[in-house]
C-alpha positions, 0 to 999 in steps of 0.5 A: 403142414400136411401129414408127412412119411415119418408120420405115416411110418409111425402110425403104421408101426404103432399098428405093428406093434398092437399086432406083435403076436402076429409079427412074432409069428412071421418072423419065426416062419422066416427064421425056420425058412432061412434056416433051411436054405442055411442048412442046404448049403452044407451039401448043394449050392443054392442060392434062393429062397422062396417063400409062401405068403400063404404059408406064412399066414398059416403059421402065424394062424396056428400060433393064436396069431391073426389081423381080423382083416384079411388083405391087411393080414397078406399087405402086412404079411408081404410088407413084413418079408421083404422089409426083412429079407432086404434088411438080411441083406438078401436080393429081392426079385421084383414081385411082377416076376414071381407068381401072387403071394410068393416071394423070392430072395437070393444070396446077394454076392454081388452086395448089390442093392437089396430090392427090385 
């Protein structure tokens, strides 16, 4: 029996785990973000959400926080963003449709599937 998606789910969350410090960090970058937009709905409509990945990668670096490799560093950093922006229920625009290393989420009115 050959290595199946649950095995390779796990190990790439035991990864995560050694990493929290990081992962801490980029949720606190997405939290501050999202609370932004939060707080501009008070006076205006928007609806959208874009985010720096490089940005969020320089905040979890001046937390103390950093994986040593640097493209696992951004997949991690991106993989996370979306993982979690989906899971807010928010809409996810296709990444071939947003510049590198930004990404961008919508309110999702219509409770339509989360992702591109």
């Amino acid at each position: 029996m050959g290595i199946d998606n649950n095995q390779l789910v796990a190990r790439y969350f035991d990864r995560k785990a050694d990493h929290g410090a990081f992962f801490t960090a980029l949720e606190a970058y997405l939290d501050d973000e999202l609370g932004k937009l939060y707080a501009t709905l008070n006076d205006t409509f928007a609806d959208t959400l874009t985010l720096s990945v490089d940005d969020a990668i320089a905040q979890a670096h001046q937390a103390g926080a950093k994986i040593d490799d640097p493209a696992a560093e951004e997949i991690a950093t991106i993989n996370y963003l979306f993982k979690e922006l989906a899971s807010r229920g928010l809409w996810l625009q296709s990444p071939d449709m947003t510049e590198p290393n930004t990404i961008i989420a919508k309110l999702n009115f219509g409770n339509r599937r989360t992702y591109y």
